[in-house]
ZAVEXNU-225518 format. One record per atom (N, C-alpha, C): residue number from 1; residue in three letters; atom name; x, y, z. Coordinates in pm, 1 decimal, padded with zeros to 6 digits. Each point is the difference from the previous one (the first is absolute). Example, Ala and Ser with C-alpha at 12.3 -4.5 7.8 and 13.67 -1.06 7.14 Angstrom:
REM ZAVEXNU-225518
1;ALA;N;01319.0;-00569.0;00780.0
1;ALA;CA;-00089.0;00119.0;00000.0
1;ALA;C;00090.0;00120.0;00000.0
2;SER;N;-00035.0;00105.0;-00072.0
2;SER;CA;00082.0;00119.0;00006.0
2;SER;C;-00077.0;00109.0;00073.0
This chain:
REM ZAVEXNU-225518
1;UNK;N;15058.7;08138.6;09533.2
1;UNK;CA;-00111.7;00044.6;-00082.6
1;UNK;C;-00106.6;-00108.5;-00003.0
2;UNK;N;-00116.5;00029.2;-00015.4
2;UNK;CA;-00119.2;-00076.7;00053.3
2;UNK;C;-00038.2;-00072.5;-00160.1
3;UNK;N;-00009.7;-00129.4;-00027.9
3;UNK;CA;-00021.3;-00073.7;-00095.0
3;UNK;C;-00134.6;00059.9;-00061.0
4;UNK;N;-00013.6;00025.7;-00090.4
4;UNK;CA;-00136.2;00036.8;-00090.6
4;UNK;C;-00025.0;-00110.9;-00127.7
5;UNK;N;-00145.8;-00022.0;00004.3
5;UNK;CA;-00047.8;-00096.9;-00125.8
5;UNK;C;-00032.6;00075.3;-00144.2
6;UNK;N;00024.6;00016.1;-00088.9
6;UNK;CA;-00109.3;00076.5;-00098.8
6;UNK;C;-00046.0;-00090.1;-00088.0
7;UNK;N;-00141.1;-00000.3;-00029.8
7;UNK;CA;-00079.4;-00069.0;-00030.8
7;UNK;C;-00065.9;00064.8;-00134.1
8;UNK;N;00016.6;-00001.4;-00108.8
8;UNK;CA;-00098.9;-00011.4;-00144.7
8;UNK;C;-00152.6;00037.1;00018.5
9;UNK;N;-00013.4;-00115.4;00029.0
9;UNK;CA;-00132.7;-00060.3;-00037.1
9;UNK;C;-00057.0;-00101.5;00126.7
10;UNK;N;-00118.3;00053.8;00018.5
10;UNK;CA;-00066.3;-00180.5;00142.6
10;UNK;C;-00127.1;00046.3;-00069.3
11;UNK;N;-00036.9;-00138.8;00030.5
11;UNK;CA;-00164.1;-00041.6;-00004.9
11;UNK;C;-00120.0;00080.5;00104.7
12;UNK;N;-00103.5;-00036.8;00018.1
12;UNK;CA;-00109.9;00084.1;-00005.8
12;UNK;C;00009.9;-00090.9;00217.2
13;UNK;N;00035.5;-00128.4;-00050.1
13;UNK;CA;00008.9;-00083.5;00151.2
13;UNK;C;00121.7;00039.3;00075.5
14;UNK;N;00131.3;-00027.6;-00080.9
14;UNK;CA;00143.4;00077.2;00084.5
14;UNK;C;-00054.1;00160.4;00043.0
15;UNK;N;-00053.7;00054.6;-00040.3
15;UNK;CA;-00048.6;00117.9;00034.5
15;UNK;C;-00066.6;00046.7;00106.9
16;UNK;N;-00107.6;-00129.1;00041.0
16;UNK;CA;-00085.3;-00053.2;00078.3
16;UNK;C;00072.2;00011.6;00135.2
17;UNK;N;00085.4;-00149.3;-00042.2
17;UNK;CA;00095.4;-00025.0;00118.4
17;UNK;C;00078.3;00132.4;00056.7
18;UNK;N;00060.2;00028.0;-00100.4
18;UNK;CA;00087.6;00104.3;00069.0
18;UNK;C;-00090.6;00129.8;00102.1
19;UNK;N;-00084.5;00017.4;-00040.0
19;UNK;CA;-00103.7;00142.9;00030.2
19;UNK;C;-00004.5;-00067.4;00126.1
20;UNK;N;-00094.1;-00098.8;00049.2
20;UNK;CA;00012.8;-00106.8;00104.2
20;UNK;C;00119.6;-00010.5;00106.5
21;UNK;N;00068.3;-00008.5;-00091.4
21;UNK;CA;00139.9;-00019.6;00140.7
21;UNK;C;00050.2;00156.4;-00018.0
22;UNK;N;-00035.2;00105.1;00020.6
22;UNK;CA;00031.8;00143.2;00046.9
22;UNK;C;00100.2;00084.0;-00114.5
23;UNK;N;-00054.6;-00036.8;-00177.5
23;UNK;CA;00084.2;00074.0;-00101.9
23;UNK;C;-00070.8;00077.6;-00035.9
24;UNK;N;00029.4;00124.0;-00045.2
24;UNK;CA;-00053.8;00171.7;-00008.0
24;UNK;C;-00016.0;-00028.4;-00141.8
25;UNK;N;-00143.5;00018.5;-00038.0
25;UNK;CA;-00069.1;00049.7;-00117.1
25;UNK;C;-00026.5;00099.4;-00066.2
26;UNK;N;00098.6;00029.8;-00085.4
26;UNK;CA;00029.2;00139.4;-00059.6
26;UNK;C;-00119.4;00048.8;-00109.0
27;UNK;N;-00044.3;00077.4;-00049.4
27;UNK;CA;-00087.8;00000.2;-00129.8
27;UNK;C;00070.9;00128.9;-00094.7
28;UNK;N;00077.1;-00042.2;-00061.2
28;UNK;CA;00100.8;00124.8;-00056.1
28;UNK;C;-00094.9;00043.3;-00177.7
29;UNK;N;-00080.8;-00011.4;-00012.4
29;UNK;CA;-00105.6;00026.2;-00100.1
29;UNK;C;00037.2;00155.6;00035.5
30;UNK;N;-00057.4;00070.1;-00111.4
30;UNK;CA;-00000.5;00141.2;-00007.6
30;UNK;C;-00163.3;00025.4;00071.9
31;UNK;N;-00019.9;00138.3;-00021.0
31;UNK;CA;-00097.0;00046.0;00108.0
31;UNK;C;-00128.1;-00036.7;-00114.7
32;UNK;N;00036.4;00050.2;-00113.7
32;UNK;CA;-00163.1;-00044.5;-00085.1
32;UNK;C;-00013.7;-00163.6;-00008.3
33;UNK;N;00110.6;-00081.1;00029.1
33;UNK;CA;00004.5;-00147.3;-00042.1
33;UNK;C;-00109.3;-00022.6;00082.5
34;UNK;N;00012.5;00043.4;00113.4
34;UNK;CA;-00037.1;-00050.8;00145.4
34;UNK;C;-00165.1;00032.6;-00041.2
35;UNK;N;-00027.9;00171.7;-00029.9
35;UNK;CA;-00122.6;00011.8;-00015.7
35;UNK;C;-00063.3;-00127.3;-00094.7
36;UNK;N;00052.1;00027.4;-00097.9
36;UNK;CA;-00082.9;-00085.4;-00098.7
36;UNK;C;-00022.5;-00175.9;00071.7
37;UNK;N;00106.1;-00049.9;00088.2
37;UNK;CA;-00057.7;-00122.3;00002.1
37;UNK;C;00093.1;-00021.4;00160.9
38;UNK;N;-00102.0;-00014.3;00100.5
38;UNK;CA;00021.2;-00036.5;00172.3
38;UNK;C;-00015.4;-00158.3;-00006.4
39;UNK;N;00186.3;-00008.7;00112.3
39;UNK;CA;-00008.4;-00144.6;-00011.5
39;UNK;C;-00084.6;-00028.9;00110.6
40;UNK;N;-00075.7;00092.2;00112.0
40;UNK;CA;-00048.3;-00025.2;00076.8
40;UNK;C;00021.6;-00109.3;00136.0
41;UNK;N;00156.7;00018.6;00011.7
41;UNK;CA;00100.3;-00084.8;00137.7
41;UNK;C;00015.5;00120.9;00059.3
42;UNK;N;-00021.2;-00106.7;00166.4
42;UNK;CA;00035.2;00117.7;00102.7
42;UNK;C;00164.0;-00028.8;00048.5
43;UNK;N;00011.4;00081.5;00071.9
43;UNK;CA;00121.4;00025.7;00041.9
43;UNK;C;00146.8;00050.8;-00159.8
44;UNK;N;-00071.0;00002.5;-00089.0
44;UNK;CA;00087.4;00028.0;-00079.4
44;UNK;C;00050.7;00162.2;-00014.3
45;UNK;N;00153.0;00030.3;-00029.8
45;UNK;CA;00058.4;00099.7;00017.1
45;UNK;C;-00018.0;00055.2;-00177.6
46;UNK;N;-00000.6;00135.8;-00025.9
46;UNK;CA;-00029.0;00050.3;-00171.4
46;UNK;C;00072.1;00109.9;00041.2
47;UNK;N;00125.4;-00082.2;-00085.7
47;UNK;CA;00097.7;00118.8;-00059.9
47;UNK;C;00033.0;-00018.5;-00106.6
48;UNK;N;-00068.3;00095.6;-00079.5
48;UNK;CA;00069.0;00047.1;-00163.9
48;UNK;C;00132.7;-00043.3;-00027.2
49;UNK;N;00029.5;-00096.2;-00093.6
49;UNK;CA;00094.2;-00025.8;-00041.6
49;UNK;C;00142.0;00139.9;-00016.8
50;UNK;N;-00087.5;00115.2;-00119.4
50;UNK;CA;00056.7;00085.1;00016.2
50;UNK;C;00036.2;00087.0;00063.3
51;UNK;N;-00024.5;-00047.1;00163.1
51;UNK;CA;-00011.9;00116.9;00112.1
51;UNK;C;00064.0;-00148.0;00112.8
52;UNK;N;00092.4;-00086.4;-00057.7
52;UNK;CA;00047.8;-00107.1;00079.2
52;UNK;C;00101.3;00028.1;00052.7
53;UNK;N;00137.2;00024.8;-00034.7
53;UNK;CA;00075.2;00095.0;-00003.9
53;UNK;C;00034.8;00077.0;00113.5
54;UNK;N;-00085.0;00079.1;-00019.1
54;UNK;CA;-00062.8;00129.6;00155.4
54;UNK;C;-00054.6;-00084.6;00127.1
55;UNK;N;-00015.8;-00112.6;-00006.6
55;UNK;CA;-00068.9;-00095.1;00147.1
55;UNK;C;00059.0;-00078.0;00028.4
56;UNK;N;00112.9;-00057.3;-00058.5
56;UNK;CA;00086.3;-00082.7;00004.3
56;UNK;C;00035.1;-00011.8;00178.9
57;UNK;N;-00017.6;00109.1;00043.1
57;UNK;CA;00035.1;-00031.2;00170.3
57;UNK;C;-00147.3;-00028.2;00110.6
58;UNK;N;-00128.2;-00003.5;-00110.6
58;UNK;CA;-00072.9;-00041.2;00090.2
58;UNK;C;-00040.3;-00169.8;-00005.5
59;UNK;N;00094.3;-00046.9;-00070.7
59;UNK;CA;-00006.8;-00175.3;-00024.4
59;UNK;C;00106.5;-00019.3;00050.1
60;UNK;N;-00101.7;-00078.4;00130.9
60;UNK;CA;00104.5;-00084.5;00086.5
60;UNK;C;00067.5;-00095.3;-00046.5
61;UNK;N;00108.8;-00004.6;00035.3
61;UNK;CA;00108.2;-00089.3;-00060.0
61;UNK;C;00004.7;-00124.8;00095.5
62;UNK;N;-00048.6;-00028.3;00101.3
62;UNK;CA;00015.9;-00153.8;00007.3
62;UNK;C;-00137.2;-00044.1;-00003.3
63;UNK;N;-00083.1;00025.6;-00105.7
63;UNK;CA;-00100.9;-00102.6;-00058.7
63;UNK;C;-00008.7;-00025.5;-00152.9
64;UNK;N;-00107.7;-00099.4;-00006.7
64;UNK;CA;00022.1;-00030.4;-00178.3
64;UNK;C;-00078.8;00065.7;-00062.1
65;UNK;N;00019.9;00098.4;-00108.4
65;UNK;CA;-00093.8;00084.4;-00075.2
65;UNK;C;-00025.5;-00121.3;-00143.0
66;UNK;N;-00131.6;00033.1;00000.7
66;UNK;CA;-00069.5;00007.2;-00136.0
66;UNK;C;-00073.8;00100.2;-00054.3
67;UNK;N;00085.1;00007.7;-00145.2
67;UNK;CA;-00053.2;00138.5;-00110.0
67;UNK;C;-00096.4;-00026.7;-00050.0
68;UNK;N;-00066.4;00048.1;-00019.2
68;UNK;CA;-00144.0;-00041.4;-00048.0
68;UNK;C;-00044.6;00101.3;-00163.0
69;UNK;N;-00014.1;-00046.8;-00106.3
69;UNK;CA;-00057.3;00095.8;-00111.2
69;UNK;C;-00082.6;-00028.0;-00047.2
């Protein structure tokens, strides 16, 4: 079985880094969160927290995700 990290909490720079070296940027905000306020990053992936669940097989599993709210 393939070792996994889970992580809390990172900074605004670990975040940085990681995006940088090839970790998937999730934006799991709900759909009005999003309206009301765009973090305006590219390459970022937006899946509804409450609709996470249901996509669970389109996050590749050998990279590092960051959740984003």
């Amino acid at each position: 079985m393939e070792s996994q990290t889970f992580v809390k909490e990172i900074c605004l720079t670990t975040t940085q880094v990681w995006v940088r070296t090839d970790a998937l940027l999730v934006d799991v905000r709900e759909k009005d969160e999003v309206a009301q306020l765009a973090f305006g990053v590219p390459n970022m992936t937006q899946i509804p927290f409450g609709e996470f669940e249901a996509h669970l097989t389109e996050i590749p599993e050998d990279r590092n995700m960051v959740m984003v709210c």
